[in-house]
Each structure stands twice: as structure tokens, then as C-alpha cells.
N, C-alpha and C positions, 0 to 999 in steps of 0.2 A: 702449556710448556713453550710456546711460543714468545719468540722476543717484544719486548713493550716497549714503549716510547722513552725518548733520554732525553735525560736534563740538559738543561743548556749546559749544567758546569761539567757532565760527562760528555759533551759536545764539545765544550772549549778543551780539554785535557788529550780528547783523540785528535782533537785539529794539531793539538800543541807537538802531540806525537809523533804524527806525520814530520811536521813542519821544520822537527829538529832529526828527520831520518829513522826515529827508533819506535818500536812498539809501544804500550800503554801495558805496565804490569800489573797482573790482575792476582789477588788474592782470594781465600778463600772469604764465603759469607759468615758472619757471628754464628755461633755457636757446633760449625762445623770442628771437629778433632781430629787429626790423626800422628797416633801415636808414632813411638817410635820401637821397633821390636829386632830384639837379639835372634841371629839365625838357629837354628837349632844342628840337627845333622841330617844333612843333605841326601836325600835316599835318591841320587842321581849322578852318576859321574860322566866326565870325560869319555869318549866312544861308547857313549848310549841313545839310543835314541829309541820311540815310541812312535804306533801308526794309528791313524786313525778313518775310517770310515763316515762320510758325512750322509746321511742321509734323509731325503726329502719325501712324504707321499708312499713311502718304504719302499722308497726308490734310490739305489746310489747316485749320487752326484756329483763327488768331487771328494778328495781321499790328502790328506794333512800327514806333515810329518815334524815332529819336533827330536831335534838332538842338540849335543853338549858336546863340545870340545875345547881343548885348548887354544887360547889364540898365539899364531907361529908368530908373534912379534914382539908378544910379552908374554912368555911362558907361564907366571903363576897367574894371569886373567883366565878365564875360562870366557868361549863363545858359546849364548845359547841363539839357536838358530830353529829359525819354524817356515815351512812352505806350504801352500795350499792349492789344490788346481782340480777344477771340473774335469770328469772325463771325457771322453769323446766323444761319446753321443748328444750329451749337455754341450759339448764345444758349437754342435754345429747353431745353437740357437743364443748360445750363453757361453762364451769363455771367458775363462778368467785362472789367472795366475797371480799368485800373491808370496811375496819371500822378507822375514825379516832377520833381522841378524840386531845382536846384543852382547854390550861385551860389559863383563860384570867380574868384579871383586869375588870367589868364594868366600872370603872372610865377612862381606858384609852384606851382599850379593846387593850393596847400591848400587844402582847400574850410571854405567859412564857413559853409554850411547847408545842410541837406538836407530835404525836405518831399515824402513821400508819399503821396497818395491812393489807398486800393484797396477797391472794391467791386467784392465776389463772390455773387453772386445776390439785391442786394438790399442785403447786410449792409456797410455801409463804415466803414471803420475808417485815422483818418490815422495820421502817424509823421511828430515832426521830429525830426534830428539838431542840435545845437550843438556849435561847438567852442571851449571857451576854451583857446587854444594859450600864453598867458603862464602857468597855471598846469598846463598837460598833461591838460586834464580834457572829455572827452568825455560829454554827458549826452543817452540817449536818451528820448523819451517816446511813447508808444502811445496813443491818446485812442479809446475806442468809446463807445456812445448811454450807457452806464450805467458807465463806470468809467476810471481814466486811470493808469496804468504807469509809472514813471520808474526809467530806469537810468544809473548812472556810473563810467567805465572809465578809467584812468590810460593815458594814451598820448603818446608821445613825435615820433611822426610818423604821427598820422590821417589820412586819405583819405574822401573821398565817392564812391561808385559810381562816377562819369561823371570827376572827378581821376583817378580810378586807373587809370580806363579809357585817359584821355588820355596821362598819364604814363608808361604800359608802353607804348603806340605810339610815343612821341616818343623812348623809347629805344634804342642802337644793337641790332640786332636779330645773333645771332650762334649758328649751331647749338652744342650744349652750355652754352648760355649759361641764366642765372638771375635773376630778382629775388623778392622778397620785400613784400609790401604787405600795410599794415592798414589792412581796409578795413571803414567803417561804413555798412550800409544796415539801416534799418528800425528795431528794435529789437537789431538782434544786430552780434556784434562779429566779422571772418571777417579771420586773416592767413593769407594765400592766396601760393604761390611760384607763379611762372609759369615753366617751362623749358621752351626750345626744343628737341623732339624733332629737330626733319629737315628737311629743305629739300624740297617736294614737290609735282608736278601736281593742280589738284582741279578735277572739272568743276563747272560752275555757269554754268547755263542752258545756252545753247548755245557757251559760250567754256569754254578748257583754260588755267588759269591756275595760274602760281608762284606757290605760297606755303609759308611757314613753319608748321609744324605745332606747338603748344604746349600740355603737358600742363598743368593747373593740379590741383595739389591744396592741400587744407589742414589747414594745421599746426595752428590752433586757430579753434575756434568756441566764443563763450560760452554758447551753449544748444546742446548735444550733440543734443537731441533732433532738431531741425531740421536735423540734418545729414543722417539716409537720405533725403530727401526730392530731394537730385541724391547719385548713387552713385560716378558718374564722368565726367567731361565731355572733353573734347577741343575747342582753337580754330586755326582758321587766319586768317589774316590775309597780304596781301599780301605777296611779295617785294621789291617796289619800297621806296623811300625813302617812302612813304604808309601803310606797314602796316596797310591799312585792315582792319579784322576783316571777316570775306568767311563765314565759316561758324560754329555753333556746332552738337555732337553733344555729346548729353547722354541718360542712360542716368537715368531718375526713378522714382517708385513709379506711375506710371503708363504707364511704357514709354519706349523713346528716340523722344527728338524731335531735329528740327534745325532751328536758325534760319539762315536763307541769306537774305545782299544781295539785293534784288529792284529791278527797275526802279519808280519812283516811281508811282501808279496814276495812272491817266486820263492817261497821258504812253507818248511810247514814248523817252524820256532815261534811259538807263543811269544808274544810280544812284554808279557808281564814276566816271564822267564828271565829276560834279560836287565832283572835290577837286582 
């Protein structure tokens, strides 16, 4: 998965690129697809949000929060918003805080931008995504204390993290069943399938809950490197008509972790209660 040698003529095209100020736009490889798919009904509104528990070693680590609202400056956009932060004790050897924000169409839940902040021990470094959809062009940029990154990808139906996320819930959900999404977070470009393995019990907390088991893997990533970094992952997500994602196992270079729904802190309100 490592990068290989380049032709001179993909040498001459990034020199060219440079040279006229703009990036090299990059498309997908033959045979790669991604459709295009109608939203279904959105089992997530405006002042909702979900919590979640990361855990390493069955040890907590760091505690994620995703919610929805509207955005004050264009009333019928909705903002979906996610944050993530080590606790304390993790702080003293490992901090890290991480915040994105996303602001999305309900109607098509195409997303129009993506902005995130993440500082890890100190070091922060943002990411916005843009999308110009009239011409199919996707541009990422990277900003750190001393230098600033810009990329550009030919895409025909792009996604933001939190759309994509949406969009595969609001779809009919069906064992052996499949989608396909490209989806753009950060600097990198990830078309990721989603198939539903199995229809299956999982405990969480103290409740035995139905849910759909979904393998995701991926078909392409534009920076290869970044890819050992999750090996393999597994999500369930509700059986009901709310699909609500309920667990994530993930196998990383750091070991498997799992993110599981938790109740809201300083509340005893079930987290799933509130859709």
C-alpha cells in the first residue's frame, strides 16, 4: 500500500501544477463506482445529539459526542457537529481534542462544507473540505503553524463524514444488502462499501438489543499510507426503523477499540431515548 515510483509524465503534470499555482486533480481509478442515492427519512433531527464511550484495553479513553442543529445563518441548512477528547487521565500521557462541524442540505444531505479542528498534544492543525458540485470538484486544504496543503479530486456524488453517516441510516436497511459512498473527511478521499452482514443480538450496557451487523471496507483511499492506521472495523446499528449506529469495533495500530452509545453524562437519560 505504499506509494510507487512516477512517470515522468505524472512528474511533468505536478510540476505543471505547481508552476501555474493550482493543485493536480485527481480522479477516481477504472472500475471504481459510486452511485448516487436518494435520502430516505432521516431518524435524526435538529437538538439531538448521541454519546459515546471510546474504549481501549477495556479501558476508557476518550468520550465523542455527535449532534444536529440548525445552522443560525441559514435556517433550512442543518449543522451536523461531532467532538472527541481523551480523558484525563489519558491527558497526562496523550491529549487530544478533535471538533468537526458540517453543514448540509436535509434535502439531499450533500454536504457544502466540512471544517476540522484537531489538536494532539499541543500541535493543531485544521482541515476544510469544499465542494463545488456544478463543476465536480472537490478541494481539500490542511493549514498547520508553518505551511498549508491543497488537494483536488474529480467527484461525481461527494459526501461529508456526518451526510454519509446520515444517508446510510436513512437507507432501507436489508441482510446481504450494499451501498457504496465517497466520502471526504480531512484531507483524504475514502469510497468506503457498507454490507450488511447479519441480523444480530449485542449486549450494551445492561440491555440485549437487535441490531444489524455491517462490515465496511474500502475500495479506495487517496493516501494509501493512511490506511494501516484502522485494519478492520465492524458497525452495528439498530434493527428498528432508527438505525441508530449503537457500537463501533475497530482493530488499529494501536490495538482494538470500541465506540458504544452511552447514556448522556451527569443524566441518567438513555441516549437512544432521545430519537
Amino acid at each position: 500500500m505504499r506509494s510507487g515510483s512516477f512517470s515522468v509524465l505524472i512528474l511533468a503534470l505536478a510540476l505543471c501544477g505547481l508552476a501555474l499555482g493550482n493543485p493536480a486533480v485527481d480522479g477516481l481509478p477504472p472500475g471504481i463506482q459510486t452511485p448516487a442515492y436518494t435520502p430516505g427519512r432521516v431518524p435524526f433531527a435538529p437538538g439531538q445529539q448521541l454519546f459515546y464511550q471510546v474504549t481501549w484495553q477495556q479501558l476508557p479513553v476518550a468520550f465523542a459526542r455527535v449532534w444536529l442543529r440548525r445552522d443560525p445563518q441559514r435556517n433550512q441548512e442543518w449543522l451536523g457537529e461531532a467532538s472527541v477528547a481523551t480523558n484525563k487521565l489519558v491527558d497526562v500521557f496523550y491529549r487530544m481534542r478533535a471538533y468537526l462541524r458540517e453543514e448540509l442540505p436535509p434535502q439531499s444531505l450533500a454536504s457544502d462544507g466540512v471544517f476540522i479542528r484537531h489538536n494532539e498534544n499541543g500541535r493543531q492543525t485544521e482541515y476544510s473540505v469544499s465542494f463545488d458540485r456544478a463543476d465536480g470538484i472537490v478541494e481539500t486544504t490542511r493549514r498547520k503553524h508553518d505551511h498549508t496543503e491543497v488537494k483536488r479530486f474529480l467527484a461525481s456524488h461527494p459526501l461529508g463524514p456526518i451526510g454519509a453517516s446520515l444517508l446510510a441510516i436513512s437507507q432501507p436497511v436489508e441482510v446481504g444488502g450494499s451501498m457504496t459512498l465517497d466520502v471526504f473527511a480531512a484531507t483524504e478521499r475514502y469510497v468506503v462499501r457498507l454490507k450488511v452482514a447479519r441480523r444480530e443480538q449485542i449486549r450494551l450496557g445492561a440491555d440485549d438489543i437487535e441490531a444489524f451487523r455491517i462490515i465496511p471496507s474500502i475500495l479506495y483511499v487517496s493516501n494509501p499510507k493512511n490506511h494501516y492506521k484502522v485494519r478492520q472495523a465492524l458497525v452495528w446499528i439498530s434493527a428498528d426503523q432508527r438505525h441508530v449506529p449503537l457500537r463501533i469495533e475497530a482493530d488499529t495500530f494501536v490495538g482494538r477499540i470500541y465506540i458504544d452509545l452511552v447514556k448522556p453524562p451527569g443524566t441518567e437519560k438513555d441516549a437512544r431515548a432521545m430519537l
